[in-house]
C-alpha positions as CSV (number, residue, x, y, z in Angstrom):
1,X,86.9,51.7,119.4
2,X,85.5,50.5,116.1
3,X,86.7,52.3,113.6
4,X,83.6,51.8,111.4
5,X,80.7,53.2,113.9
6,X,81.2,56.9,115.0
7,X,82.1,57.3,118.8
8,X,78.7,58.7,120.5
9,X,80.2,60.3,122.5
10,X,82.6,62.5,120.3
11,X,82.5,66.1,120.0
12,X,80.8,67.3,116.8
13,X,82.0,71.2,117.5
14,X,85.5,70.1,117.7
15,X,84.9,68.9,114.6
16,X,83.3,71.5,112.9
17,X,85.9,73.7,114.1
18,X,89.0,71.8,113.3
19,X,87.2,71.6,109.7
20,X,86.6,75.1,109.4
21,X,90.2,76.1,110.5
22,X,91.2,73.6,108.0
23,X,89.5,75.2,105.3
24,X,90.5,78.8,106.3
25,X,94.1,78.1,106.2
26,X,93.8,76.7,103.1
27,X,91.9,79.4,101.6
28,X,89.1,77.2,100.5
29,X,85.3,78.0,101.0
30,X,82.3,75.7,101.4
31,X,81.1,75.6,97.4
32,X,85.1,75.4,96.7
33,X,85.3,72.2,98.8
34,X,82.0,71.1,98.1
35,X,82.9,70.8,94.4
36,X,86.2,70.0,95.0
37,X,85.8,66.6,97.8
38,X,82.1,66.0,96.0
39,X,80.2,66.7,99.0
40,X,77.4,68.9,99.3
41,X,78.1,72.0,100.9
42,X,75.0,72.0,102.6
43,X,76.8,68.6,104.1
44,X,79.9,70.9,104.7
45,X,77.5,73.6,106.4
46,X,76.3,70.5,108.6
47,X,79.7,69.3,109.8
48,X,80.8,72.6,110.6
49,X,78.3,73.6,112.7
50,X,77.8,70.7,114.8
51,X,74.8,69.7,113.4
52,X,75.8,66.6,112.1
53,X,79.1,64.0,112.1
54,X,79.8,62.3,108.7
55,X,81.2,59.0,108.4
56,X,84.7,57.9,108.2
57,X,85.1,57.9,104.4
58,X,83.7,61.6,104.5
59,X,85.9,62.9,106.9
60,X,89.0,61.4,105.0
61,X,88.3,62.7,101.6
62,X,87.7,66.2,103.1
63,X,91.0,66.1,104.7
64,X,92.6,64.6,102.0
65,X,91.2,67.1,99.4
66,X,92.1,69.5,102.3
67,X,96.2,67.9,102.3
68,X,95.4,68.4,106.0
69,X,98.8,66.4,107.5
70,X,98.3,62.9,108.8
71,X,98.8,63.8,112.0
72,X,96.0,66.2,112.2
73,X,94.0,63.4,109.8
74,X,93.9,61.6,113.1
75,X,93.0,63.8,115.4
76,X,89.8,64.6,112.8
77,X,89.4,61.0,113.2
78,X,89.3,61.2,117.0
79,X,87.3,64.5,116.6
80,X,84.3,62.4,114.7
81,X,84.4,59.5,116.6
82,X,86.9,56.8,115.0
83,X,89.9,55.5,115.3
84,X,92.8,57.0,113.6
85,X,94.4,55.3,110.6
86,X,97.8,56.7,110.3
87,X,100.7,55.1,112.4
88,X,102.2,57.3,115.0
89,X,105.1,55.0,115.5
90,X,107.8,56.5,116.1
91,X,110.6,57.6,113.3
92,X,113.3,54.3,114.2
93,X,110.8,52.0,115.0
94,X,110.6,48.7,112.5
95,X,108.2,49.5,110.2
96,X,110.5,52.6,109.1
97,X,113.6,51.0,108.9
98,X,113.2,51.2,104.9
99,X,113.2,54.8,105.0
100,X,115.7,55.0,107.9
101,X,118.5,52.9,106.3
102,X,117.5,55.3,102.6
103,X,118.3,58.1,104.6
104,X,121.3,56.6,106.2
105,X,122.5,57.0,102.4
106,X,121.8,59.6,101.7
107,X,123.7,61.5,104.6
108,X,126.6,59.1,104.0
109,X,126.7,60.7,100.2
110,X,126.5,63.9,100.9
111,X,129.9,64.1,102.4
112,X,132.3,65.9,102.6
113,X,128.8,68.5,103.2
114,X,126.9,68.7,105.8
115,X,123.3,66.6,105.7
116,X,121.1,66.2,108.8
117,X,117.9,64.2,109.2
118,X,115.2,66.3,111.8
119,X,111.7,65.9,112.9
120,X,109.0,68.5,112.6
121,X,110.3,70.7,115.4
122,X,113.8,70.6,113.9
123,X,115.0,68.0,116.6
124,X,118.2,66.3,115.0
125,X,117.7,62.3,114.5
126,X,120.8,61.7,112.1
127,X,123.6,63.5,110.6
128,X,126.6,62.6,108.7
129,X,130.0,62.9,110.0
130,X,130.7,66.1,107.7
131,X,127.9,67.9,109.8
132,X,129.3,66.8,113.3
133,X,132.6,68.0,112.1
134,X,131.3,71.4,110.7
135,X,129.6,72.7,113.8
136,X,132.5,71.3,116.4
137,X,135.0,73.9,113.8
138,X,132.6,76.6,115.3
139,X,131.6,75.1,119.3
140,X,132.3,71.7,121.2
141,X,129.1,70.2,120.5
142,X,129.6,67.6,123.3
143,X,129.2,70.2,125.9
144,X,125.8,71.1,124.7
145,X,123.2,68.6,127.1
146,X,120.3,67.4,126.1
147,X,118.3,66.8,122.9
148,X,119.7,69.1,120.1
149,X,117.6,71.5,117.9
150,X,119.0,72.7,115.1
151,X,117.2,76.0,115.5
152,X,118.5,76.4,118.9
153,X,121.5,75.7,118.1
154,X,121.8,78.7,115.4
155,X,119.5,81.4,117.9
156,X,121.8,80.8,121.0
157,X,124.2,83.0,122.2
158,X,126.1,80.3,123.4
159,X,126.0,78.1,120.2
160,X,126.4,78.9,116.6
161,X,124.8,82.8,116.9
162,X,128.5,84.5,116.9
163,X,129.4,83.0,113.7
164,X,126.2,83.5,111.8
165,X,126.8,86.5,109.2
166,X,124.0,88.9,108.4
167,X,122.6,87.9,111.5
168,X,119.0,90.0,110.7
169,X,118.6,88.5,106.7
170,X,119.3,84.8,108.3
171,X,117.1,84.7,111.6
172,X,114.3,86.4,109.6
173,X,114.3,84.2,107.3
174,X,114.5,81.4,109.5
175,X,111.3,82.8,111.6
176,X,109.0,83.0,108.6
177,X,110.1,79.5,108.3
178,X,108.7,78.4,111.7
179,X,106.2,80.9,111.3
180,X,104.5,79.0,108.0
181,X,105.3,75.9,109.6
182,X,103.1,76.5,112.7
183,X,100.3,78.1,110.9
184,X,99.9,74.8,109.1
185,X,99.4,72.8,112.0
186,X,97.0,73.6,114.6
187,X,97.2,70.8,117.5
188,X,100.8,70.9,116.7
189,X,103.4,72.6,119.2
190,X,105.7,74.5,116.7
191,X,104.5,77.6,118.0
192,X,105.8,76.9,121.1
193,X,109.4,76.5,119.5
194,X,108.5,79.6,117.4
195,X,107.9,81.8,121.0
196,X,111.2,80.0,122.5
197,X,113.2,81.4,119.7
198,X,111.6,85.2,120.2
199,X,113.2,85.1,123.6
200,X,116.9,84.5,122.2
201,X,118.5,88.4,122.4
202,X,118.8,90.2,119.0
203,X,116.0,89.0,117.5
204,X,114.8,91.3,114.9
205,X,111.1,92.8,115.9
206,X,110.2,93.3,112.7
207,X,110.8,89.7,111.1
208,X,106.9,88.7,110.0
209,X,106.7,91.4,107.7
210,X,110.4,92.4,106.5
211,X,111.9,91.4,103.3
212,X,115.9,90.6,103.0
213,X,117.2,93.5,101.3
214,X,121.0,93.4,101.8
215,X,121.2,89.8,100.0
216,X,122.5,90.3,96.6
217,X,120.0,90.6,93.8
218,X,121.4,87.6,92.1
219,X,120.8,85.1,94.8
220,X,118.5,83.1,94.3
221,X,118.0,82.0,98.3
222,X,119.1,83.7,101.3
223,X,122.5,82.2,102.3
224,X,123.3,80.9,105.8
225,X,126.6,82.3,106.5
226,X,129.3,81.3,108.9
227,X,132.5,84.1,110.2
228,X,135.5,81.6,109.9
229,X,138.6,82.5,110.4
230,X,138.4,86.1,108.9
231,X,136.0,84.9,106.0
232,X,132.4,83.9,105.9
233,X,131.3,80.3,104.7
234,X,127.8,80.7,102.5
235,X,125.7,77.7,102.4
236,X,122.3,77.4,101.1
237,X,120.0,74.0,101.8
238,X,117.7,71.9,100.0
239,X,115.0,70.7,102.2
240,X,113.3,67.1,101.0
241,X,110.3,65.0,102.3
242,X,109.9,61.3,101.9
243,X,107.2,61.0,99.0
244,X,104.1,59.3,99.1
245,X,103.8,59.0,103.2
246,X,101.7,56.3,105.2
247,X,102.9,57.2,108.5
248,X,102.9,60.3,110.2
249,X,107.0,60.2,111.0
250,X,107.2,59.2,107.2
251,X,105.7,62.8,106.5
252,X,107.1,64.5,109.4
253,X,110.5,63.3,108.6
254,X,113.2,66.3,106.8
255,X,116.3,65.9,105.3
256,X,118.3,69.0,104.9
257,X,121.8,69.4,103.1
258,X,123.7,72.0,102.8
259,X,125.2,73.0,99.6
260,X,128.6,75.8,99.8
261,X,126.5,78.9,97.8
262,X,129.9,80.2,95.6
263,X,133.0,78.8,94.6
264,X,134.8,80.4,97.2
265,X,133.0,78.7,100.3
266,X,133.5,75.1,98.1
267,X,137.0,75.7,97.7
268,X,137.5,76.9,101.9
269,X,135.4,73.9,102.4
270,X,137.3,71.5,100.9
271,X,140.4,72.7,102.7
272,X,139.3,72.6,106.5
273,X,137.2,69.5,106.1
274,X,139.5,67.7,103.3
275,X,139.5,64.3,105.5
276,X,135.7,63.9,104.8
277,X,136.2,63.7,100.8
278,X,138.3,60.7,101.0
C-alpha cells in the first residue's frame, strides 16, 4: 500500500465516524477542532460525513490535536486509505529493548515493594521479585494456569478477593478505572475485560456512579488493602507511562508500584518480606 496515495477503495464513513467518536469523547466540536488542528470546519463537516477523505498529513494532525492513542492513529490511517505509521511490534521485540532493560530497573529498585510492568488490558509482562513474593504470602501463584491479569487476579474468588479489605471502596474504584480506560479506546477490547470482571460474584451494582465514602477523609487515594494475619496491609500505587512514545507498546506499556499507605503497613512490610531489602 503506498502510504502517500489514499486507498480507493477505503471506507470514508468509517472514517467519519471513527472521527466523530473521537471528537465526542474528547468533548471537542467542529469550530473547536477546526481552530484548534487549523483546518476548516467545513473540511471537518466533509470528513465526517463521508463526503470527502483528507490526506495523510490531515488525518494525523487531527488525531494528534485529538491525543487519539497510536493505536487507534493507525486504524484512522487504515480508515482513510494509508498505511499506518506507528509500530505494532510487540512490547520485547528489539526495537524496545531500551525501554525494556529501563524498566527492568526500575522493578529491580523498587524492592523490597512490589512493582509490576502490564500491557493495556492489565496482562503482567514483568515484575520484581518483591511482587512474586507478596501475592504467593496470600495464594500459590504457580497453580494459577495461563496468562496472568492482575485484575483477575484481585476479582477472583479463588485468587486475591478473600484478602482484599473494603472489598466495595476497592473494586469500585478499580471498575471506574477499566471503565475510563475502555471509553478511551473504541476498536480496543477493554470492555470486554471490563464485562469479564462484572461476572466475578460480589460485584457492587452500583459502582459507575458511587463515591467511596468509608475511606478516611484524609486519604488522599483509595488504598488497596490486604487481611494478613489478623491486620490489613494498605498500599496505594503510582501508575507511570513511558514519555514521548513512537510505538504503540511504548504507549501501551504501565508500570505500577506499590507504595505501603501508613507507617504501620511499612513497618509489617519490612518484617514478612525482610529478605527482599538486602
Amino acid at each position: 500500500m503506498n502510504v502517500g496515495s489514499p486507498n480507493p477503495r477505503a471506507s470514508s464513513s468509517e472514517l467519519g465516524e471513527l472521527l466523530r467518536f473521537w471528537r465526542d469523547v474528547r468533548g471537542v466540536s467542529q469550530l473547536d477542532l477546526s481552530l484548534e488542528a487549523g483546518i476548516s470546519q467545513r473540511q471537518i463537516s466533509f470528513i465526517e460525513s463521508g463526503r470527502s477523505v483528507p490526506g495523510r498529513h490531515t488525518v494525523l494532525t487531527l488525531a494528534q490535536t485529538l491525543d487519539v492513542p497510536l493505536r487507534e492513529r493507525n486504524a484512522l490511517l487504515l480508515a482513510a486509505g494509508y498505511a499506518p505509521v506507528y509500530s505494532e511490534a510487540p512490547w520485547n521485540a528489539q526495537e524496545m529493548h531500551s525501554v525494556v532493560r529501563a524498566l527492568e530497573r526500575v522493578v529491580r529498585q523498587h524492592e523490597p515493594f512490589p512493582a509490576i510492568v502490564m500491557d493495556r488490558h492489565w496482562n503482567v509482562l514483568m515484575t520484581n521479585d518483591a511482587a512474586l513474593s507478596f501475592f504467593n504470602h496470600f495464594i500459590d501463584m504457580a497453580s494459577r494456569e495461563g496468562r496472568r491479569n492482575m485484575l483477575h487476579l484481585i476479582f477472583d474468588p479463588q485468587g486475591m478477593r478473600p484478602f482484599v479489605a473494603d472489598w466495595d471502596n476497592v473494586s469500585r474504584s478499580l471498575l471506574q478505572r477499566v471503565y475510563r480506560e475502555a471509553a478511551g479506546h473504541m476498536i480496543d477490547n477493554t470492555s470486554s475485560l471490563l464485562d469479564e470482571l462484572l461476572a466475578y460474584p460480589d460485584v457492587p451494582h452500583d459502582w459507575k456512579s458511587h463515591l467511596a465514602r468509608s475511606v478516611t477523609p484524609t486519604m488522599p487515594v483509595i488504598p488497596l488493602g490486604f487481611v494478613s494475619e489478623g491486620g490489613v496491609l494498605r498500599y496505594f500505587s503510582m501508575v507511570t507511562s513511558v514519555g514521548t512514545p513512537q510505538t504503540v507498546a511504548a504507549q501501551e506499556l504501565r508500570l505500577e508500584c506499590m507504595f505501603p499507605a501508613d507507617d504501620a503497613t511499612e513497618a509489617r512490610h519490612q518484617q514478612l518480606f525482610a529478605a527482599h531489602s538486602k
